[in-house]
C-alpha positions in Angstrom: 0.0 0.0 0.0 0.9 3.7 0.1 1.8 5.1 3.7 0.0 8.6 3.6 2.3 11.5 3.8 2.5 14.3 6.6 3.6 17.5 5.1 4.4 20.6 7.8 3.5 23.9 6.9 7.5 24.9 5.9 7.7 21.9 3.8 9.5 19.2 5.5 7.1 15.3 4.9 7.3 11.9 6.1 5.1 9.2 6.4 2.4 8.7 8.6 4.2 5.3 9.6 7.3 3.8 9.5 9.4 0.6 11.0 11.7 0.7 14.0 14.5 -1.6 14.3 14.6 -1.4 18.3 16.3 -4.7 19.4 17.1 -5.7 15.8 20.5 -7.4 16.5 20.2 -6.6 20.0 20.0 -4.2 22.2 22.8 -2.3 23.5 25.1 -4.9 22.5 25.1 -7.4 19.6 23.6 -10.5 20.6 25.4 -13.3 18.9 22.5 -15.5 19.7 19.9 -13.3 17.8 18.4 -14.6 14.4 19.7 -12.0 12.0 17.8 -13.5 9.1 14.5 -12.6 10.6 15.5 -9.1 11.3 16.4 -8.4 8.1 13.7 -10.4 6.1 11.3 -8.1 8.6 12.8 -4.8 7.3 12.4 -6.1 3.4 9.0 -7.4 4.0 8.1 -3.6 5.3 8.9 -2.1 2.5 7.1 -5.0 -0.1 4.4 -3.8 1.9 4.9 0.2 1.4 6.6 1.2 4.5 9.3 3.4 3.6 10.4 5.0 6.8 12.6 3.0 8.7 14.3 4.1 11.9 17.3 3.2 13.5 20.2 4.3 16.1 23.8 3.6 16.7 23.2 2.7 20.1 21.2 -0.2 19.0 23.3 -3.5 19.1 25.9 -1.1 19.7 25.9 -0.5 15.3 24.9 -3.8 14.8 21.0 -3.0 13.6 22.3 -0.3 11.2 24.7 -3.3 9.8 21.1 -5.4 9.5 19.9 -2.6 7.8 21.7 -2.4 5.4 22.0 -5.8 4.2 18.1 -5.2 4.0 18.4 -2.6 1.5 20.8 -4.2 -1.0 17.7 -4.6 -3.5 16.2 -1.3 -3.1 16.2 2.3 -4.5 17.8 4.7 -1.9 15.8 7.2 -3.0 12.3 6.0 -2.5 13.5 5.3 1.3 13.2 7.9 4.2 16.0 6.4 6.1 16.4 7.7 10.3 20.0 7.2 12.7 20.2 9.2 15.6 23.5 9.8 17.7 23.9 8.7 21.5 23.9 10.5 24.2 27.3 9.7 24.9 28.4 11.4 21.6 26.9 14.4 21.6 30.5 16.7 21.2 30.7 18.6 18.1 33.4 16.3 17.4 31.9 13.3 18.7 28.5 13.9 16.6 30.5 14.7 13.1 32.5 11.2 13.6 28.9 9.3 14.7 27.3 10.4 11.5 30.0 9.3 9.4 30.3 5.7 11.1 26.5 5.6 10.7 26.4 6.3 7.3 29.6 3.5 6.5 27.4 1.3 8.2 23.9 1.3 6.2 26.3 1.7 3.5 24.4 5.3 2.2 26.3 8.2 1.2 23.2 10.3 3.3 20.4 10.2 6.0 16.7 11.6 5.3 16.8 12.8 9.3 19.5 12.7 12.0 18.0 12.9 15.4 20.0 13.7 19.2 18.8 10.7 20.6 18.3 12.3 24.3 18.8 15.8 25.9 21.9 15.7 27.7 23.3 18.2 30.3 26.6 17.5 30.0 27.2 18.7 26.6 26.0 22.5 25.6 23.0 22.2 23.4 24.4 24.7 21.4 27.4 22.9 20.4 25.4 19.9 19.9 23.2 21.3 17.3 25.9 23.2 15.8 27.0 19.9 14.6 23.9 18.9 13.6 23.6 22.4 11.1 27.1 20.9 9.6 26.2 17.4 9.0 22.8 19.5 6.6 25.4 22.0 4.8 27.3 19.3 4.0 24.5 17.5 2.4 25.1 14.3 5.1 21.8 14.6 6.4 18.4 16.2 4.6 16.9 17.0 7.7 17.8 17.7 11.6 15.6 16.9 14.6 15.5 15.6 18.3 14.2 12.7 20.6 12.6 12.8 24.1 12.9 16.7 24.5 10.2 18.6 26.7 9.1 22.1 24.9 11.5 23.7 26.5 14.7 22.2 25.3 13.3 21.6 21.8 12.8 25.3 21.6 16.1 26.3 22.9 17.7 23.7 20.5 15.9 25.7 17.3 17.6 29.0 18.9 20.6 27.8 18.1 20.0 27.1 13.9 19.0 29.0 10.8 18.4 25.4 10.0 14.5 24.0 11.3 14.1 21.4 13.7 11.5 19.3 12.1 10.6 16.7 14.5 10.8 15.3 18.1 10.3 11.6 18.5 8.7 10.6 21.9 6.8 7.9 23.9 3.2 8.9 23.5 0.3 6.5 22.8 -2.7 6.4 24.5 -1.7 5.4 27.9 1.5 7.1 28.1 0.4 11.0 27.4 3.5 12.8 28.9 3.6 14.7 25.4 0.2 15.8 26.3 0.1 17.1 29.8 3.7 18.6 29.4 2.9 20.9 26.8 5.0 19.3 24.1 2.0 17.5 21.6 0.6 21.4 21.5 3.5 23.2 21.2 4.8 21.0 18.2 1.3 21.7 16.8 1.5 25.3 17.2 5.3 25.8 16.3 5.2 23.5 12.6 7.1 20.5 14.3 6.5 16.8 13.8 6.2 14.9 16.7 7.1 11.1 16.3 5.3 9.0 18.5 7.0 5.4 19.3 5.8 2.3 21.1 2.0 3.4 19.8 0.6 0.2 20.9 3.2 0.3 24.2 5.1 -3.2 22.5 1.6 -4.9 23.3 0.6 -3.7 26.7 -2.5 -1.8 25.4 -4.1 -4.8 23.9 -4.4 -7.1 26.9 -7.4 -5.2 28.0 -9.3 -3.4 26.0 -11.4 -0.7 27.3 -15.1 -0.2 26.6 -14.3 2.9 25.3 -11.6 1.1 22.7 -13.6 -1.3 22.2 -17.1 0.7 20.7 -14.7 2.5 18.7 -13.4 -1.1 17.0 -17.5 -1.7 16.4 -17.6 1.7 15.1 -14.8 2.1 12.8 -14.6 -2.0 12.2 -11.0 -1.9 12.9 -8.9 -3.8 15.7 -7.8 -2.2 18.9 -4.3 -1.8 17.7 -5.7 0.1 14.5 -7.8 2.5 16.9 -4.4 3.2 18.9 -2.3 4.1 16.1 -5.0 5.7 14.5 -5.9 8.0 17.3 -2.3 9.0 17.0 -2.2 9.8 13.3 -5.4 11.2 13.0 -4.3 14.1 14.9 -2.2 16.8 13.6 1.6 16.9 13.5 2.0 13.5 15.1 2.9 10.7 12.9 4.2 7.3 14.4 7.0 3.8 14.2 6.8 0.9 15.9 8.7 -2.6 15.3 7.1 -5.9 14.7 8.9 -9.0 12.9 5.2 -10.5 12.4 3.7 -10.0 9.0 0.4 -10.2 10.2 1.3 -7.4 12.8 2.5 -5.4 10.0 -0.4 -6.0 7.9 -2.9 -5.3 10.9 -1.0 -1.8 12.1 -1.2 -1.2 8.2 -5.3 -1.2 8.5 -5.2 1.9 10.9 -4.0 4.0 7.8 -5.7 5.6 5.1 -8.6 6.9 7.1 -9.3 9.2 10.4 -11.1 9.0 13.5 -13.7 11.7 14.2 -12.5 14.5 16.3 -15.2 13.8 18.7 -13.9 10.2 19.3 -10.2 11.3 19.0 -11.0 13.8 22.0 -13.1 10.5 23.9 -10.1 8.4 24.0 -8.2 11.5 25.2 -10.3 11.8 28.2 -11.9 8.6 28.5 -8.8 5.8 28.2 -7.9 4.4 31.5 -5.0 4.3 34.0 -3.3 7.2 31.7 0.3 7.8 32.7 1.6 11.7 32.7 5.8 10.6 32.8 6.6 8.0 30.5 8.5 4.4 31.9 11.3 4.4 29.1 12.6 7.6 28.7 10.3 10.7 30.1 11.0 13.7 28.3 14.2 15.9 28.8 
């Protein structure tokens, strides 16, 4: 199918839905036991299926997931991907970030990035010289596009300070239990300020479908769609927020696939904003920085 496009008001687009590659290889190390075939036949059957965004990190597997990745991609046009690395918190120097991009580019074996995210706010480094390299990596053509993950408001607005260049996107925990991007301020600043905000874990790697609501679960009679389509569509539905999860399973794929192509009502959208259950205000991963 075709993944709709999100398109803010300065130009910058993506899709509404893309693949993450969390634990793909490992996690912060390279797992030596993990079955490296299905990872990478996951990321090609993605994209026979549409999904062109695909999201990664050099922390994950410690490399090793970007190395997956690019095996992946051996039959595919570069172009018609929207490829996504970010750099650790541990390399966030000017430096440090500059050398970072460069090993992750070697390693998914392409000569540029779509978006190049901080992964995390860090203190320890000055913002400013962390986005200063950032603005390089763009004028050098190594990245299209700059943005951040799990900022609050306040340090994604202090980070745009700092560049002629537009940060386009913040990527954050947010799905419908988890609404720290809600009661923080973030989801409506990002709405009001032409940023994307890039929700992960929409379906919270399962958790939300043990026990469906009866407020989830009149909207699946309503829309005929599954709870997992109502919780990624809730999130796409509503302005500047698009969304990535990862899944090996096909028929995952193919089910968060249905929640595309069509929107909630605004009246239910604001329902499941008031009315879902047991609803989280800090997030249990990584709350906002």
């Amino acid at each position: 199918m075709e993944i709709p496009i999100k398109k803010l008001k300065g130009g910058f687009s993506m899709p509404e839905y893309g693949l993450g590659t969390w634990q793909m290889g490992g996690r912060k190390e390279r797992d030596p036991e993990n079955d490296d075939k299905a990872d990478i036949e996951a990321i090609r059957t993605a994209i026979d299926l549409g999904i062109t965004h695909i999201d990664t990190a050099e922390i994950y597997a410690n490399g090793y997931s970007e190395m997956l990745l690019a095996e992946a991609l051996q039959r595919y046009d570069r172009s018609k991907l929207f490829l996504v690395s970010k750099v650790q918190e541990s390399h966030l120097s000017y430096d440090a970030i500059l050398e970072a991009c460069e090993n992750s580019l070697k390693r998914i074996k392409t000569n540029y990035l779509d978006l190049y995210l901080l992964h995390r706010y860090s203190a320890r480094v000055p913002l400013e010289e962390s986005i200063r390299a950032l603005s390089e990596l763009k004028d050098r053509g190594l990245v299209k596009e700059i943005g951040v993950c799990n900022f609050g408001s306040e340090h994604l607005k202090e980070a745009q300070s700092y560049t002629r260049h537009k940060i386009v996107c913040d990527q954050v925990h947010y799905n419908l239990q988890f609404r720290e991007p809600e009661q923080s301020g973030l989801l409506e600043y990002c709405q009001k300020n032409d940023v994307m905000l890039i929700a992960w874990r929409p379906v919270g790697k399962g958790e939300l479908l043990k026990e469906n609501p009866e407020v989830v679960e009149s909207l699946c009679k309503k829309y005929g769609k599954t709870p997992a389509q109502i919780a990624i569509n809730w999130l796409v539905s509503q302005s500047n927020v698009v969304t990535l999860s990862k899944t090996r399973s096909k028929e995952h794929l193919l089910e968060n696939l249905g929640a595309l192509g069509w929107k909630m009502e605004e009246e239910d959208i604001e329902r499941l904003r008031r009315e879902y259950p047991n609803q989280h205000y800090i997030s249990d991963a990584v709350p906002l920085g």
